[in-house]
C-alpha positions in Angstrom: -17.5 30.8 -3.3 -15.0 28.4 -4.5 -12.4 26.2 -2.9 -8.6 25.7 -4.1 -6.9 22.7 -2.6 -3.3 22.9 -2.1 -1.3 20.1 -1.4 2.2 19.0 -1.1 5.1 18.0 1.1 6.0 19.5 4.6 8.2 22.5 3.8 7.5 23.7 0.0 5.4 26.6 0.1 1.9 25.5 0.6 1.0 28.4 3.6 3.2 30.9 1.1 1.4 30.0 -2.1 -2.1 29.9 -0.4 -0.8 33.8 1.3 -0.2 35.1 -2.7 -2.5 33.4 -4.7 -5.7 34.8 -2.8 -3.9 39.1 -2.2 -3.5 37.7 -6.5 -6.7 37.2 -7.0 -8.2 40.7 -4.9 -11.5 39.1 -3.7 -12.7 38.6 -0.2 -10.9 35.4 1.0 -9.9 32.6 3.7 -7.5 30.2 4.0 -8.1 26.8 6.1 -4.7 25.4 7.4 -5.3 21.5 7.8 -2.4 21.8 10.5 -5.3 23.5 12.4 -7.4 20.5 12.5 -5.0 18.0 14.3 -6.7 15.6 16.5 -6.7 16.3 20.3 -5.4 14.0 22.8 -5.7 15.4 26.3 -5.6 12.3 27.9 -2.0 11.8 26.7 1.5 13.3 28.6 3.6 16.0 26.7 5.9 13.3 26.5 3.5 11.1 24.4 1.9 13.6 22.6 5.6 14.1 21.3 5.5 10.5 20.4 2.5 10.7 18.0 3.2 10.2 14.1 1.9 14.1 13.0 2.4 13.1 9.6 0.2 10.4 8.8 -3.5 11.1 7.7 -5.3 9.6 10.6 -3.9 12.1 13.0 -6.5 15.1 11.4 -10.0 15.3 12.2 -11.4 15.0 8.8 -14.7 15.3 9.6 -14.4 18.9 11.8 -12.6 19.9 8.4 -15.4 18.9 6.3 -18.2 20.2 8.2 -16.6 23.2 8.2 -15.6 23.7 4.5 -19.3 22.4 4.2 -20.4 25.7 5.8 -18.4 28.1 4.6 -19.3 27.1 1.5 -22.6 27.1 2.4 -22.5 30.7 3.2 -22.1 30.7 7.2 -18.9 31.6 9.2 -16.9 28.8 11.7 -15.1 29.1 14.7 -11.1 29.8 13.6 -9.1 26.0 14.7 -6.0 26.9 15.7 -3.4 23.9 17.1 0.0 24.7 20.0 2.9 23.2 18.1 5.0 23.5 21.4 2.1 22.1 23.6 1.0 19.5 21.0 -2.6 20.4 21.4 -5.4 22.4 20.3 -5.7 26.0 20.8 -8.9 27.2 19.0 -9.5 30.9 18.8 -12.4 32.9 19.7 -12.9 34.5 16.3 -15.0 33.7 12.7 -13.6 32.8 9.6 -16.3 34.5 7.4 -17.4 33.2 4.4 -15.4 34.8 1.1 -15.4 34.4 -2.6 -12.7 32.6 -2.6 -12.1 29.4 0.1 -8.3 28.3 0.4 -7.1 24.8 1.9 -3.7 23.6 2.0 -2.0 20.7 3.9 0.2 17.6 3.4 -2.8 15.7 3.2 -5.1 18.4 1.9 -5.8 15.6 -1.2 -6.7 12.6 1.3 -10.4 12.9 2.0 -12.4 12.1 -1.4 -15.0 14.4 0.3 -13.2 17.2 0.3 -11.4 16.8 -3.0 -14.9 16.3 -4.9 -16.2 19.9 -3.3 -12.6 21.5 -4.9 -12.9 23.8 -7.5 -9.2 23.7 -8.5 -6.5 21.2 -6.9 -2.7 22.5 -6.6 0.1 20.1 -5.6 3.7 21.9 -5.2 6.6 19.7 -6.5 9.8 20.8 -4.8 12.8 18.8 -4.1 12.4 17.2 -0.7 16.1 18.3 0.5 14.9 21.9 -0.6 12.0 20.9 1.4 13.8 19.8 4.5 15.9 22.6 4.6 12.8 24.9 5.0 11.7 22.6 7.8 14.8 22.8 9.8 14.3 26.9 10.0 10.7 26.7 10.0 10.6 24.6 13.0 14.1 25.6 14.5 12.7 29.5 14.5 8.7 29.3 15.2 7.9 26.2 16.6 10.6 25.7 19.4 12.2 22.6 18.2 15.7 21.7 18.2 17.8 20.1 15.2 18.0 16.8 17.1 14.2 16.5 17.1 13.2 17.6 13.8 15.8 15.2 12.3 14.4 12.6 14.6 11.2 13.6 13.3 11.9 13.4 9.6 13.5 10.3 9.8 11.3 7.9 11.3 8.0 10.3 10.0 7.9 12.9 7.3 10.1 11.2 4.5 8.0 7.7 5.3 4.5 9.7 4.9 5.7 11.7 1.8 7.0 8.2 0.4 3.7 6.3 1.1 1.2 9.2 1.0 2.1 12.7 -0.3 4.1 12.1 -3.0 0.8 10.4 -4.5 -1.3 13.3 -4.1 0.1 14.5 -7.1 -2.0 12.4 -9.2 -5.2 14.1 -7.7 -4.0 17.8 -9.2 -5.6 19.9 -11.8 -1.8 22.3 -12.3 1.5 21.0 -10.8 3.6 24.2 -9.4 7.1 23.4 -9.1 8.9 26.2 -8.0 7.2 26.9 -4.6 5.0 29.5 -3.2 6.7 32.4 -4.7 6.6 31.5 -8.0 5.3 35.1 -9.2 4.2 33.9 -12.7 2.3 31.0 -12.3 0.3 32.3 -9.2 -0.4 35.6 -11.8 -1.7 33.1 -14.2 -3.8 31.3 -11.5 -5.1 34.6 -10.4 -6.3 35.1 -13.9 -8.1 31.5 -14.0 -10.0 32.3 -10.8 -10.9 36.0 -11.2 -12.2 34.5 -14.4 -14.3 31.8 -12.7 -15.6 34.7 -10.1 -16.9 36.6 -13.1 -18.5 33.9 -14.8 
């Protein structure tokens, strides 16, 4: 098994790139979504849970996420972590991810743990504009996650562009291949495909 990191700011095409690169590459597969592995606070109201900064890295439980790519990479399955967006809380599932030949990751901080990073066969950080990127937020958010426009420009204002400015835009140091046109960018993911049906082989 190997694990492809993909990092990059909130709205460019992370979940879509991680979605075509492994049906690319035609061997077994999962794909860990760090938005999974928020941290739990069940002692807080809705109304403070609402409060919480979702964008900065301390809000993840890195450790969960690196025990578990730690054994799926090991060759045994984990429980599937799931989180409510409209609840702001977890929601795991009753279901395996199973071990596969090739082991996904993507998040906005998918490049923060040093841990992680060092067990990463191949790091990936999408470059897209971040009005392109906000844009994709607005219907993301607007369509699946129950949000309204006031609260997701409330939200970006006073937490996503200060993360990507402090963190996420930095990540990009840590990649192995820059992708700048987003997830659907048919022919780089074809010529990542290549690389890692190539690495499978060998």
């Amino acid at each position: 098994m190997i694990l492809i990191g993909i990092c990059g700011p909130s709205g460019s095409g992370k979940t879509t790139l991680a979605e075509e690169l492994v049906k690319a590459v035609g061997a077994s597969s999962a794909v860990l979504k760090q938005d999974a592995y928020y941290l739990d606070f069940p002692e807080l109201s809705l109304a403070e849970r609402r409060k919480i900064n979702f964008d900065e890295p301390g809000v993840f439980d890195h450790g969960l996420l690196l025990k578990d790519v730690q054994t799926l990479l090991s060759g045994r399955p984990v429980t599937r972590k799931a989180y409510d967006f409209e609840r702001y809380a977890r929601d795991d599932k009753a279901e395996w991810v199973q071990p596969a030949d090739v082991l996904v990751l993507e998040g906005i901080h998918a490049f923060y743990d040093d841990r992680i990073c060092d067990l990463m066969f191949l790091k990936l950080y999408i470059n897209v504009e971040p009005d392109i990127c906000l844009l994709r937020r607005i219907n993301r958010d607007y369509a699946e996650r129950g949000r309204s426009i006031g609260s997701i420009t409330d939200q970006y204002l006073q937490t996503v562009k200060p993360m990507y400015d402090k963190y996420i835009r930095n990540y990009i140091t840590k990649a192995d291949v820059i992708v700048t046109r987003g997830g659907k960018d048919a022919r780089i993911v074809e010529i990542l495909a290549g690389y890692l049906r190539d690495a499978l082989e060998r």
